[in-house]
C-alpha positions as YAML, in Angstrom:
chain: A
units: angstrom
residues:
- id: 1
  name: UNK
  ca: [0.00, 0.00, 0.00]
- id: 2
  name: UNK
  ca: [1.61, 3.46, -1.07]
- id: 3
  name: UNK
  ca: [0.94, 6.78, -0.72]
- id: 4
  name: UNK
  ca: [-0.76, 8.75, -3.37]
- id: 5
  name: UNK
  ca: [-1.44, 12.38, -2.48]
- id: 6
  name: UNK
  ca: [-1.61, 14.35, 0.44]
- id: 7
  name: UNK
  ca: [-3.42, 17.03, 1.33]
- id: 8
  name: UNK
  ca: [-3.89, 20.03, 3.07]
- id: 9
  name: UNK
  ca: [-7.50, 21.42, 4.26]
- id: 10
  name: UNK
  ca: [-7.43, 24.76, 6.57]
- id: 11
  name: UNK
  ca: [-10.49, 24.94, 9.05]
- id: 12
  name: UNK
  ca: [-11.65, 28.72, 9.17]
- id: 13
  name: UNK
  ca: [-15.10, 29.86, 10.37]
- id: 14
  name: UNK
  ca: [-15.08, 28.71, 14.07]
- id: 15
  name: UNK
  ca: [-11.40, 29.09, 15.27]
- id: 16
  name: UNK
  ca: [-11.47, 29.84, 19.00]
- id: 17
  name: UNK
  ca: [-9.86, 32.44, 20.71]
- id: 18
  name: UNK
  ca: [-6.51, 31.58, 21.82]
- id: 19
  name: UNK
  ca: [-5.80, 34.39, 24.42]
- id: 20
  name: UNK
  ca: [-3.06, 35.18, 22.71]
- id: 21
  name: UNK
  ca: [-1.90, 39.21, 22.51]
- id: 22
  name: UNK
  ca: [-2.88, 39.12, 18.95]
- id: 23
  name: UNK
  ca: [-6.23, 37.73, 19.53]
- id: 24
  name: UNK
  ca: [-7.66, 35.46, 17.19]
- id: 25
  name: UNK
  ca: [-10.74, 35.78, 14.95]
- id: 26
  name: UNK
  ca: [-13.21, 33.04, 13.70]
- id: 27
  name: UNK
  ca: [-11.92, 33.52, 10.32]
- id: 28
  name: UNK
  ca: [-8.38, 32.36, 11.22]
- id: 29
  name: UNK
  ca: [-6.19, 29.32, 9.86]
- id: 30
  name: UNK
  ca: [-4.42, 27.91, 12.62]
- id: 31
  name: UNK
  ca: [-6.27, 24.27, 12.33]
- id: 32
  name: UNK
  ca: [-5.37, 22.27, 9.06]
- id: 33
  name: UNK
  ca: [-6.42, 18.77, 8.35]
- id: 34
  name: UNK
  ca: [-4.22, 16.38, 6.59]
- id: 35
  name: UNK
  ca: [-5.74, 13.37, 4.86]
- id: 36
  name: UNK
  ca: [-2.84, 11.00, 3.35]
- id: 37
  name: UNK
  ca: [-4.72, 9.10, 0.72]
- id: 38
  name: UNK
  ca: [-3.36, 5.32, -0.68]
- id: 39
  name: UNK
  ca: [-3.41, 3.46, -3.88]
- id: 40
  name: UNK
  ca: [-5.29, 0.92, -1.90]
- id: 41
  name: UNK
  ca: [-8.27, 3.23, -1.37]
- id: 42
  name: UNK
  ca: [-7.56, 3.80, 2.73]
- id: 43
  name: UNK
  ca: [-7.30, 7.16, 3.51]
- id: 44
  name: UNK
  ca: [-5.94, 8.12, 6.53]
- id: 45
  name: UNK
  ca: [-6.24, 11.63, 8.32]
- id: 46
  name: UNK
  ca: [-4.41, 13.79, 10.53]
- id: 47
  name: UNK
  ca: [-4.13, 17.51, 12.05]
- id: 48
  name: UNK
  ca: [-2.02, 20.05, 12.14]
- id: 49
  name: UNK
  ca: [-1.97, 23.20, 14.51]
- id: 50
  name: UNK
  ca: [-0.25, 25.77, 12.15]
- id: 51
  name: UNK
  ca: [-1.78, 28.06, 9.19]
- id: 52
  name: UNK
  ca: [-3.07, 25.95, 5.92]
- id: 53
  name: UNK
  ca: [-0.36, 27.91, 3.83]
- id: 54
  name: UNK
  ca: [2.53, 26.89, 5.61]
- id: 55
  name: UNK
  ca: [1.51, 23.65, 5.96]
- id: 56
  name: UNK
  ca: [0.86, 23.42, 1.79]
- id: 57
  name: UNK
  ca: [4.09, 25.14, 1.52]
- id: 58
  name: UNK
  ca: [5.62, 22.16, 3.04]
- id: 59
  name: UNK
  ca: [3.83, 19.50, 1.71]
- id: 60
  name: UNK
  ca: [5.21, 20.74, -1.25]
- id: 61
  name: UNK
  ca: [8.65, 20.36, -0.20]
- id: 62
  name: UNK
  ca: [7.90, 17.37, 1.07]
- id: 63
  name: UNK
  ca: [6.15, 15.36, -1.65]
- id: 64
  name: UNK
  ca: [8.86, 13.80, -3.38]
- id: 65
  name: UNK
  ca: [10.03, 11.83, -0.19]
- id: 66
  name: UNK
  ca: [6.39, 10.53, 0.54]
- id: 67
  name: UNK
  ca: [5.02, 10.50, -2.85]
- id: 68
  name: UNK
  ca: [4.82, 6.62, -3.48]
- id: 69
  name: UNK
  ca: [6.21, 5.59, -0.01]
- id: 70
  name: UNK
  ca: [4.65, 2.74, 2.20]
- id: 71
  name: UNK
  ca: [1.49, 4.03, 3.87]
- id: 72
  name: UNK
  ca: [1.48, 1.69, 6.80]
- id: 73
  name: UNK
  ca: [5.04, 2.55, 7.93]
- id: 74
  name: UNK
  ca: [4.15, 5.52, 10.28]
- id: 75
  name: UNK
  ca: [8.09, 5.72, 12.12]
- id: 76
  name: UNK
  ca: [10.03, 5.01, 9.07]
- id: 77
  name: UNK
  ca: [8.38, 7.39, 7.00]
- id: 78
  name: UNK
  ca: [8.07, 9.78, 9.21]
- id: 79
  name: UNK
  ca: [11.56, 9.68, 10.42]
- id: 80
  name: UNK
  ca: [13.19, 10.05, 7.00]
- id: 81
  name: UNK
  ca: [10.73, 12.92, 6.19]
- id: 82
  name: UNK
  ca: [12.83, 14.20, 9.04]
- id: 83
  name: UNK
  ca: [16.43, 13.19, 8.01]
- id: 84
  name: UNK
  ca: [16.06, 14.40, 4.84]
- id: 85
  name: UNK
  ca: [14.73, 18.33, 5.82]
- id: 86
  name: UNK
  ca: [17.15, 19.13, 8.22]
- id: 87
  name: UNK
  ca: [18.96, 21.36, 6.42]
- id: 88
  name: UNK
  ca: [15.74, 23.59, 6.22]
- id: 89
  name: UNK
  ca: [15.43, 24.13, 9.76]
- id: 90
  name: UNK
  ca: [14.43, 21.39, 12.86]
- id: 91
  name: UNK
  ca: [10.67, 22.53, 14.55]
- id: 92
  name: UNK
  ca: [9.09, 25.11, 11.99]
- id: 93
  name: UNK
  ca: [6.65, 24.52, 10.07]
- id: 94
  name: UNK
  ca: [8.13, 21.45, 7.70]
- id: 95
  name: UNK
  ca: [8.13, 19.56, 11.21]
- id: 96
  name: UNK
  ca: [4.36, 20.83, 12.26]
- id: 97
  name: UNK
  ca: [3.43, 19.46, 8.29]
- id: 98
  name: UNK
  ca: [5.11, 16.05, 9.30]
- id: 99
  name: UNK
  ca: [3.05, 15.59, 12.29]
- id: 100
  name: UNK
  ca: [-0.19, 15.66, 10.53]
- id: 101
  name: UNK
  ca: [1.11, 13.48, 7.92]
- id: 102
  name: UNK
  ca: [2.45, 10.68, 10.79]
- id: 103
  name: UNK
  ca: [-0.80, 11.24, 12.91]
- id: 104
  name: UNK
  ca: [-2.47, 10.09, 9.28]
- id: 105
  name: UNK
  ca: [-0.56, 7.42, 8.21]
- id: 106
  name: UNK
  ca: [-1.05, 6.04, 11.75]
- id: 107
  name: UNK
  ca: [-4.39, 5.73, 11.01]
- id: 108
  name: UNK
  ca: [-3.91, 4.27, 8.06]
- id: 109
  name: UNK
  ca: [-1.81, 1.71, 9.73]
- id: 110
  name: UNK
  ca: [-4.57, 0.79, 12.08]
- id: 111
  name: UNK
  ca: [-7.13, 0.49, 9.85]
- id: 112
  name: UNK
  ca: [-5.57, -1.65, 7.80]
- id: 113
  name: UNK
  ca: [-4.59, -4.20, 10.22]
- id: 114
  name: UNK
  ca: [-7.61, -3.41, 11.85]
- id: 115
  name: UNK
  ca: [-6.47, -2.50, 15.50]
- id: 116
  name: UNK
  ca: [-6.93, 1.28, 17.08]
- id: 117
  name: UNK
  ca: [-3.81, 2.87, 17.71]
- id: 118
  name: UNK
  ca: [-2.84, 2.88, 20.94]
- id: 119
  name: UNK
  ca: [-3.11, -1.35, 20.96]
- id: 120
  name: UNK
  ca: [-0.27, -0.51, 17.78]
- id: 121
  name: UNK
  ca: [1.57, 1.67, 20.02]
- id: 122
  name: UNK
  ca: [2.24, -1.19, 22.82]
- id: 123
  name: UNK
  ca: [-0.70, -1.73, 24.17]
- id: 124
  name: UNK
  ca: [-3.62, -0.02, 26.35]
- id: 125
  name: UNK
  ca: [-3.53, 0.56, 29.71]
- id: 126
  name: UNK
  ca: [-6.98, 1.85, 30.05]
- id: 127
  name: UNK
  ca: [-10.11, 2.06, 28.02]
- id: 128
  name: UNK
  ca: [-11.31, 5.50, 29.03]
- id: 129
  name: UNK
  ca: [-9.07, 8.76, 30.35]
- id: 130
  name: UNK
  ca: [-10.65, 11.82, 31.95]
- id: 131
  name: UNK
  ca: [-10.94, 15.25, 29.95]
- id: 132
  name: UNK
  ca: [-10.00, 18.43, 31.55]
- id: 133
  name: UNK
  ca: [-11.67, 21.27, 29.96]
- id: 134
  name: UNK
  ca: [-9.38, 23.74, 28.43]
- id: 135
  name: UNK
  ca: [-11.01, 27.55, 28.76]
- id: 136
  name: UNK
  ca: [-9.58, 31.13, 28.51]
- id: 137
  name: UNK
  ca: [-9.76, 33.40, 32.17]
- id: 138
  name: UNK
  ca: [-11.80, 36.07, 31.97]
- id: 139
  name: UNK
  ca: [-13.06, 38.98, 34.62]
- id: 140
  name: UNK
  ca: [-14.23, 37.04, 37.66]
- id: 141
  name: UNK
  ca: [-17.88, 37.10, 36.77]
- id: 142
  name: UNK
  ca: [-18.17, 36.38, 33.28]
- id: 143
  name: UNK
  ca: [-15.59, 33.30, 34.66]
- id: 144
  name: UNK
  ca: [-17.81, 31.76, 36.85]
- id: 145
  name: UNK
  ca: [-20.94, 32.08, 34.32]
- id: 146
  name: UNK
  ca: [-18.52, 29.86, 32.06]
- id: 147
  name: UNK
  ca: [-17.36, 27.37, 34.69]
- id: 148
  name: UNK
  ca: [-20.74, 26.56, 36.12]
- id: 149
  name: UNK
  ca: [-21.93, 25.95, 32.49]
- id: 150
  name: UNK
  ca: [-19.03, 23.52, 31.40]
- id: 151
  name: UNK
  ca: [-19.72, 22.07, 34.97]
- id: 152
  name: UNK
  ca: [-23.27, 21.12, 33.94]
- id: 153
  name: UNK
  ca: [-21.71, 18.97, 31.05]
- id: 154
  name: UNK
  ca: [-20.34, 17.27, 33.18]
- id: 155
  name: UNK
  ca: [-16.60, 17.90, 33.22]
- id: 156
  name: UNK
  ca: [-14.96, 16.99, 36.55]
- id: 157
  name: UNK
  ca: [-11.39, 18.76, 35.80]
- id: 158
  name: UNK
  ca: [-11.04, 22.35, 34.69]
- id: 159
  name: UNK
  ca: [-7.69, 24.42, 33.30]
- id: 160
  name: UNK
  ca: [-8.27, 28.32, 32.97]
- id: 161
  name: UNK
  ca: [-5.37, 29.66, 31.19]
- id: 162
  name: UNK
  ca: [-4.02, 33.37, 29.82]
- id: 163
  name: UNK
  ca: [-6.38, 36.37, 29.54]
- id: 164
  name: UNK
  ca: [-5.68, 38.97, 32.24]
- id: 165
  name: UNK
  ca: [-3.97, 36.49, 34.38]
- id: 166
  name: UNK
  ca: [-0.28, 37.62, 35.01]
- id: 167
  name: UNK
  ca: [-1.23, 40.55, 33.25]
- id: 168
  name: UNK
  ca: [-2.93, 43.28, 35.46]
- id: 169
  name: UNK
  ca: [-2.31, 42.39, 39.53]
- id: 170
  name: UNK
  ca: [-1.62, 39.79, 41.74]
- id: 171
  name: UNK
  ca: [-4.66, 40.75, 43.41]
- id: 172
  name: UNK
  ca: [-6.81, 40.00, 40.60]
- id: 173
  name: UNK
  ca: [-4.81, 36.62, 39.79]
- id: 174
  name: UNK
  ca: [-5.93, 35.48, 43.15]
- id: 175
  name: UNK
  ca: [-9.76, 36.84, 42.91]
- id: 176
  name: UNK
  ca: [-9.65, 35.31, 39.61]
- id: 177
  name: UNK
  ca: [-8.20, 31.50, 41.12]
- id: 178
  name: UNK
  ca: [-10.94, 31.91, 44.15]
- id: 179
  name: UNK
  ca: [-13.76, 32.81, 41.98]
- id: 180
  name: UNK
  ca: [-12.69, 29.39, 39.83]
- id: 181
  name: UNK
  ca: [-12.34, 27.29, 43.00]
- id: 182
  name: UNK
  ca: [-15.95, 28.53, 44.51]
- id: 183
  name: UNK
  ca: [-17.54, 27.41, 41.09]
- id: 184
  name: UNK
  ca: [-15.87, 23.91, 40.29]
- id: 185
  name: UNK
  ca: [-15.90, 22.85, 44.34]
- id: 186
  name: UNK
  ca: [-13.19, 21.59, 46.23]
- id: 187
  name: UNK
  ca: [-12.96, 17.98, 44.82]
- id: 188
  name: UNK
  ca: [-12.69, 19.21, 41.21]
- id: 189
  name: UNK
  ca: [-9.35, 19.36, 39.55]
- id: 190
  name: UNK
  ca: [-8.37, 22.49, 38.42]
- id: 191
  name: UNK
  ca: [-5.06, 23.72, 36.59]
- id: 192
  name: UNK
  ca: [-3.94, 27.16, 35.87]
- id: 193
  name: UNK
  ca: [-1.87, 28.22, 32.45]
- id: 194
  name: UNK
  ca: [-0.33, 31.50, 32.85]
- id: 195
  name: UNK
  ca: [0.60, 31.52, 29.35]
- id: 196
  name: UNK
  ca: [3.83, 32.58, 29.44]
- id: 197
  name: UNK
  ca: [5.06, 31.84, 25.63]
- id: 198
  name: UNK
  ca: [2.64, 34.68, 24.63]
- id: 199
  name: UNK
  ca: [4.41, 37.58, 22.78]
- id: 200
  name: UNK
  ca: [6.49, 39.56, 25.25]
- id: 201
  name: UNK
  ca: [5.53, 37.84, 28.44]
- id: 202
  name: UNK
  ca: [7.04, 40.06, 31.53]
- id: 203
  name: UNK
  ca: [6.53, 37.86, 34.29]
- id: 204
  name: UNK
  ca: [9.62, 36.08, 35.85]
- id: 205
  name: UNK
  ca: [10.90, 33.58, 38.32]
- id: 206
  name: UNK
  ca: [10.17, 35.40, 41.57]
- id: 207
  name: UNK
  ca: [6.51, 36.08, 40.48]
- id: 208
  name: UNK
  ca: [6.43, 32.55, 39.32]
- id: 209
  name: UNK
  ca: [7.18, 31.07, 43.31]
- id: 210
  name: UNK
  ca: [5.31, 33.45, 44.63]
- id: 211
  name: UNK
  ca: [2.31, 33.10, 42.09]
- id: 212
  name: UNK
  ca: [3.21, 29.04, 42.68]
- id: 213
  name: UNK
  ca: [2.32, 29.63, 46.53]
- id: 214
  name: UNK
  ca: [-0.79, 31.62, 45.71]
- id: 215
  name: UNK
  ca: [-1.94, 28.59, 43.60]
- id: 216
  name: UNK
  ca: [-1.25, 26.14, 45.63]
- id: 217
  name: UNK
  ca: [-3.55, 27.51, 48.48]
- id: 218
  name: UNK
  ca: [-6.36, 26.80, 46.44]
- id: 219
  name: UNK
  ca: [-5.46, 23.38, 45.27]
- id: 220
  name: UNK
  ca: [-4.53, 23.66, 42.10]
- id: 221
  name: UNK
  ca: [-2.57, 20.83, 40.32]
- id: 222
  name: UNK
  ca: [0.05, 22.29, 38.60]
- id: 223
  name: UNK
  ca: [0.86, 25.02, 37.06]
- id: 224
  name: UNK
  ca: [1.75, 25.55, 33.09]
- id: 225
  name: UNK
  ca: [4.06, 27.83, 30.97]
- id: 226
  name: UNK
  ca: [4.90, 30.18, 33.82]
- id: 227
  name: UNK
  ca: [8.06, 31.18, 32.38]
- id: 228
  name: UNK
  ca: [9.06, 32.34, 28.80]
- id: 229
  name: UNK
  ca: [9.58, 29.30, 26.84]
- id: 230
  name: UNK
  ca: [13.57, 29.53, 26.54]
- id: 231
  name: UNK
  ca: [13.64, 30.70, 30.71]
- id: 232
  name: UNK
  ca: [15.54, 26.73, 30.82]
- id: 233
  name: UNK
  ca: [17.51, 27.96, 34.29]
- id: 234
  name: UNK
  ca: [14.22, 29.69, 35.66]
- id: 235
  name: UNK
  ca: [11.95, 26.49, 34.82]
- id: 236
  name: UNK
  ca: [14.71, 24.41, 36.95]
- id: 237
  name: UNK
  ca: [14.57, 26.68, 39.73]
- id: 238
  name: UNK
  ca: [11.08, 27.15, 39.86]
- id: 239
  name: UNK
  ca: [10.19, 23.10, 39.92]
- id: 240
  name: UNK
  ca: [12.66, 22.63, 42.89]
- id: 241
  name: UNK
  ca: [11.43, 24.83, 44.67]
- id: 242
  name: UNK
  ca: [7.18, 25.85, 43.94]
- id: 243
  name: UNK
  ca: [5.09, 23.72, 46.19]
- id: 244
  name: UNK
  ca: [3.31, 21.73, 43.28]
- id: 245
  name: UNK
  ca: [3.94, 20.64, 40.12]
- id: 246
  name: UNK
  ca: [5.22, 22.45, 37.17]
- id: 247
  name: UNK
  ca: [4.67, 21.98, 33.56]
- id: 248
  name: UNK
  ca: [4.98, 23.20, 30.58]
- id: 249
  name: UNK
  ca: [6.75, 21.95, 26.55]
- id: 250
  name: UNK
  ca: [3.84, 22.53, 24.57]
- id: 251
  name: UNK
  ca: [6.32, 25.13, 22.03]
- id: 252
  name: UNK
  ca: [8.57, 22.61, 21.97]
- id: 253
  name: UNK
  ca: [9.03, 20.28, 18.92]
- id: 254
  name: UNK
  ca: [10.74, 17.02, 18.11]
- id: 255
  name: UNK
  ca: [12.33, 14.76, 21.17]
- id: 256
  name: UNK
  ca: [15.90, 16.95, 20.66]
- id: 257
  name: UNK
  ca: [14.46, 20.19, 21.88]
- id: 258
  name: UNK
  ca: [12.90, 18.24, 24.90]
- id: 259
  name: UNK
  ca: [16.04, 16.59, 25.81]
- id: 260
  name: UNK
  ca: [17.97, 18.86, 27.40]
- id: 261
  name: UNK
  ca: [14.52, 20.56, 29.83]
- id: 262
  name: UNK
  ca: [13.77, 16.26, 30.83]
- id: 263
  name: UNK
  ca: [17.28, 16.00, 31.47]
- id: 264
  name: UNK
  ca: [17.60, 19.40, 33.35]
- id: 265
  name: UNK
  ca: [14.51, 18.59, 35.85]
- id: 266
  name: UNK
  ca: [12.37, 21.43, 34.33]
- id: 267
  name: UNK
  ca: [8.85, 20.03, 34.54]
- id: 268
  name: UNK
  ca: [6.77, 17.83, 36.87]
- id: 269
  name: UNK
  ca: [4.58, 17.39, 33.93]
- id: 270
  name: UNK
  ca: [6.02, 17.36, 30.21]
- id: 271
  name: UNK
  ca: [2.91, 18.39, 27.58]
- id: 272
  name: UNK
  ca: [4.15, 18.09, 24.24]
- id: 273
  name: UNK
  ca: [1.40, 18.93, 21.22]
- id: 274
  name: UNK
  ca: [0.88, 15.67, 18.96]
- id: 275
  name: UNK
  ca: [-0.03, 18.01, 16.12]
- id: 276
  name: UNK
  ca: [3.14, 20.05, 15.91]
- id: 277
  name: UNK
  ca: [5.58, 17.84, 17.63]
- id: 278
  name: UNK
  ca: [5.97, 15.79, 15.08]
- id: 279
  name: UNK
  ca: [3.38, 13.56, 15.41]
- id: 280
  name: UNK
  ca: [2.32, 10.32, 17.32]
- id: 281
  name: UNK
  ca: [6.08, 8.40, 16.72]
- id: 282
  name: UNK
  ca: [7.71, 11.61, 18.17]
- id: 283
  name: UNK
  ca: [5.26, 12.28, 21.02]
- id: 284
  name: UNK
  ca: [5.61, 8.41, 22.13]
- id: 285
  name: UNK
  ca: [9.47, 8.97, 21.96]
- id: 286
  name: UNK
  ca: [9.42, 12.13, 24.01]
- id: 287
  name: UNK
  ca: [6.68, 9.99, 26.64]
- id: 288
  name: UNK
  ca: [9.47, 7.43, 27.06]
- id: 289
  name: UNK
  ca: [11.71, 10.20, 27.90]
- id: 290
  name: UNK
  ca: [9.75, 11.48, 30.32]
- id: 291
  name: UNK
  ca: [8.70, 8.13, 32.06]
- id: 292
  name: UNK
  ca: [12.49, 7.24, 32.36]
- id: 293
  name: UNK
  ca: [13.20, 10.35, 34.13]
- id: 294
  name: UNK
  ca: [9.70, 10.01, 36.72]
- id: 295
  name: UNK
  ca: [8.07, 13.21, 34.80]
- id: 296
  name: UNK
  ca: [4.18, 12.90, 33.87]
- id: 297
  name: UNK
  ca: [2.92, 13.44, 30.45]
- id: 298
  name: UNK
  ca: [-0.11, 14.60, 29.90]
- id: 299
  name: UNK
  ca: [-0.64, 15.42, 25.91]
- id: 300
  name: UNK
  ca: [-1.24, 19.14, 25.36]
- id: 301
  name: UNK
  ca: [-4.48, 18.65, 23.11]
- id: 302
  name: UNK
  ca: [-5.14, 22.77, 21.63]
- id: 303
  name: UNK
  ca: [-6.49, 21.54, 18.37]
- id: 304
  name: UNK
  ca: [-8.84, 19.34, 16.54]
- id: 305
  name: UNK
  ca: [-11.05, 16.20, 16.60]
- id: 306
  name: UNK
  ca: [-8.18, 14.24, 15.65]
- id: 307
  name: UNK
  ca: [-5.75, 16.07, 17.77]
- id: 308
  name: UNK
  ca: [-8.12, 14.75, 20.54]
- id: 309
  name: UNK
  ca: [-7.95, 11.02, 18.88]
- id: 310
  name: UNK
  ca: [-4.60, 10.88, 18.65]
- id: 311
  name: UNK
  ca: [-4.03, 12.06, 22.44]
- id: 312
  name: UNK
  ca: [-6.49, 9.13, 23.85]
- id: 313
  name: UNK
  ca: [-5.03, 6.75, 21.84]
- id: 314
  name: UNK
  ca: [-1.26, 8.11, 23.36]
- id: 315
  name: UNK
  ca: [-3.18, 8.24, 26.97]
- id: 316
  name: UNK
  ca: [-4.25, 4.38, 26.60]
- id: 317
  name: UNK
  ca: [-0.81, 3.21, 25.77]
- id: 318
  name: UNK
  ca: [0.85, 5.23, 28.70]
- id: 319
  name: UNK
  ca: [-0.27, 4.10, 32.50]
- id: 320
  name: UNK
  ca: [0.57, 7.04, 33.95]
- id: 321
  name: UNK
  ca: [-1.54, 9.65, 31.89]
- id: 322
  name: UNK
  ca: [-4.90, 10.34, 33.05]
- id: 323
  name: UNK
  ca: [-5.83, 13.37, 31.94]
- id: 324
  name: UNK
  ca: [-6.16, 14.59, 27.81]
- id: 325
  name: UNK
  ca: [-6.77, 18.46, 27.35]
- id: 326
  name: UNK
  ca: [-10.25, 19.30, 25.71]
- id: 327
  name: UNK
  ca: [-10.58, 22.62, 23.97]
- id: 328
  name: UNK
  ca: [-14.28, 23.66, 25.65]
- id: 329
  name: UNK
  ca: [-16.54, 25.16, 22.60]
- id: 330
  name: UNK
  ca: [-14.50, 24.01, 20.39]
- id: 331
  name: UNK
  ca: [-16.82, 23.63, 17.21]
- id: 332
  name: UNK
  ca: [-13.41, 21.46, 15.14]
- id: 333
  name: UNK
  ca: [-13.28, 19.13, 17.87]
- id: 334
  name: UNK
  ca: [-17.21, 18.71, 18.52]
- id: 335
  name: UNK
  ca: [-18.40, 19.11, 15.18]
- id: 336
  name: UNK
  ca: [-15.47, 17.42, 13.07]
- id: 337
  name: UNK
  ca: [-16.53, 14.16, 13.83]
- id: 338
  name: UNK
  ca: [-19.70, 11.86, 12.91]
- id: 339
  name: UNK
  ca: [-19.32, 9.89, 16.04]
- id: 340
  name: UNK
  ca: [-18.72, 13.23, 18.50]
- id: 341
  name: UNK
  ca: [-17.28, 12.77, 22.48]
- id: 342
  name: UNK
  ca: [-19.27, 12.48, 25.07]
- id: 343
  name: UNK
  ca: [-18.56, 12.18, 28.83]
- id: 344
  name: UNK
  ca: [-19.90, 9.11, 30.26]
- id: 345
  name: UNK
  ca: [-21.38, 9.79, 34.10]
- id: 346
  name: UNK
  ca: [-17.74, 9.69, 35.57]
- id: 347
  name: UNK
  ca: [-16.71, 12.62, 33.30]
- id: 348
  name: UNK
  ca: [-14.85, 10.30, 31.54]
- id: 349
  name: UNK
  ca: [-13.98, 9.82, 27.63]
- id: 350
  name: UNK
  ca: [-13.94, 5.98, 26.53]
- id: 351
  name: UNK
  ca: [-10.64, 5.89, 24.26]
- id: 352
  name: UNK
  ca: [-11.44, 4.55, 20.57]
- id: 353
  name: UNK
  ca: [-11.37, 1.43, 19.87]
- id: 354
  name: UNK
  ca: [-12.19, 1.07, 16.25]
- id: 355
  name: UNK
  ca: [-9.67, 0.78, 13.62]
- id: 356
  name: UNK
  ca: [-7.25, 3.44, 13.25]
- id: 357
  name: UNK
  ca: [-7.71, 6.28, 15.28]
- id: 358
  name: UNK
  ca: [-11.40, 5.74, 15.58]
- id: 359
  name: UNK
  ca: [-13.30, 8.29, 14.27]
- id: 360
  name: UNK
  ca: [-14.82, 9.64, 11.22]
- id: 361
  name: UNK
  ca: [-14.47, 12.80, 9.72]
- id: 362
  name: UNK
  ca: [-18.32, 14.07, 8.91]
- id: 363
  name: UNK
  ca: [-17.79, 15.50, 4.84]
- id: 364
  name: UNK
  ca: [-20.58, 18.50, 5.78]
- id: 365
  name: UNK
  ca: [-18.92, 19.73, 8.70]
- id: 366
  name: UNK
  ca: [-14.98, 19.37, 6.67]
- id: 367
  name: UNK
  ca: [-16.95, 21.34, 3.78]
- id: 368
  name: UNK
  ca: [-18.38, 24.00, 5.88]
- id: 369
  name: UNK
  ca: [-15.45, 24.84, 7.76]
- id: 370
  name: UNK
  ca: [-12.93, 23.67, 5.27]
- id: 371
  name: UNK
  ca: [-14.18, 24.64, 1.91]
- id: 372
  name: UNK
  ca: [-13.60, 21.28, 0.19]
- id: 373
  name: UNK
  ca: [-16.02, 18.21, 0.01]
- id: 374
  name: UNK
  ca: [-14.36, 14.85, 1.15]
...
């Protein structure tokens, strides 16, 4: 079975905010399907978190390596896709392009031995993972309105990330943490994400520890991207010495550039992004990493219905890993999909266990948002 075209389909229409400085609008490309398709007829698909026109530019780089290559080869392919586009620069957006394409031919591998992809990956550990609903801080009222509704769906773990947080006062930081605390309860989980790789984040180390203290007070798990994203010393500092856990990696890409933070003691918690990373081969490599050195992984899951897939099907095949991000609102990862999520009465998500990576991409929703019938 070979490959016979990729290609490239940019989601625009419902693109949720990101918190980012440059806030971003509905009509945005930062969400691009892949769909590898074979000589065989099995098509398998995949998702990138990075504009539709780099990832076409790079697909057309990358064609003549993959153009007629095995299909249900994920590593191998994927790896020399790799070797062979060093020279243009490790982690931009030819690496993003490769993870879509691996996350796809992963797929394709599963459904055409006709096992999901986790059992492909090793084995699974578990059959169902809990969600933790991913959602943007706001003012402390609109904040709670927005809790108390994604609580009534049934989520049971809660991360509030970026907005004003770290951005106005450490008075309203804390209002903001209480006001999330009073709505989820005590035994919910909650996270907070400071967002520190936004554009010209000011924060540093000591309002990290002290913010760290604040947090903990309140019970919160851990706490993400705290730092600037190169602050290496400052993240190693930080974990010895904040009273719970630290995490962060999600800007990171390929196992090299997460080397030298698991081997430094930076995180508590390593949260790589399958859809930029370099795909489901890399992200298991950079989980072994991390469970060799007694750090957590916990996929960082900002992107699409298949983002999501992929993630469960990494959770199931890692015992540790009991929690997959879950972008709340999120019309490409509730809509995308015939068969949809749904929490089961324990807040849970059942992992896939259909061919591939288990779901089904629905053709009206990939035309409406995507442009292109399927």
């Amino acid at each position: 079975m070979r490959i016979r075209r990729v290609r490239a389909i940019g989601l625009r229409g419902a693109t949720p905010e990101g918190g980012w400085s440059a806030e971003l609008q509905e009509d945005d490309s930062v969400h691009t399907l892949i769909l590898v398709e074979t000589d065989e007829g099995i098509t398998g698909a995949g998702s990138v978190f990075t504009n539709v026109g780099l990832v076409q530019a790079a697909l057309d780089v990358l064609a003549p390596l993959y153009t007629g290559e095995r299909a249900d080869e994920p590593e191998r392919v994927s790896e020399k896709l790799h070797q062979n586009t060093f020279w243009l620069g490790r982690g931009g957006s030819i690496t993003h392009a490769i993870s879509g394409i691996d996350i796809a031919l992963w797929d394709i591998l599963g459904q055409s031995t006709g096992q999901p992809v986790g059992r492909l990956l090793g084995g699974r550990y578990k059959e169902r993972v809990q969600p933790y609903a991913s959602l943007l801080m706001d003012q402390p009222d609109p904040l709670r309105d927005h809790l108390l509704a994604i609580k009534a769906q049934g989520f049971r773990a809660f991360k509030m990330g970026w907005g004003p947080f770290g951005r106005v006062s450490n008075q309203l930081d804390e209002l903001i943490v209480k006001t999330a605390r009073d709505a989820v309860g005590d035994g919910a989980r909650l996270m907070v994400d400071a967002g520190g790789s936004d554009a010209y984040w000011s924060q540093g180390y000591k309002w990290a520890l002290r913010t760290a203290d604040m947090l903990a007070s309140y019970g919160v798990e851990w706490f993400e991207e705290p730092l600037k994203p190169d602050a290496l010393d400052d993240f190693v500092a930080l974990r010895r010495n904040a009273p719970l856990p630290i995490s962060g990696g999600e800007v990171l890409t390929r196992r090299q550039s997460f080397l030298p933070w698991i081997t430094a003691g930076a995180f508590d918690i390593v949260q790589p992004d399958v859809t930029k990373v370099g795909g489901i081969s890399e992200e298991r490599r950079i989980a072994w990493l991390a469970q060799e050195h007694g750090i957590k992984f916990v996929p960082h899951g900002w992107n699409t219905a298949l983002g999501l897939a992929a993630d469960l099907h990494l959770a199931s095949a890692f015992p540790e890993t009991d929690l997959v991000e879950y972008i709340a609102g999120s019309a490409y990862v509730d809509d995308l999909t015939v068969e949809g999520f749904q929490l089961d009465a324990d807040g849970m998500l059942t992992i896939p266990d259909r061919p591939g990576l288990g779901v089904t991409l629905d053709p009206d929703k990939v035309e409406k948002y995507g442009g292109v019938r399927i």
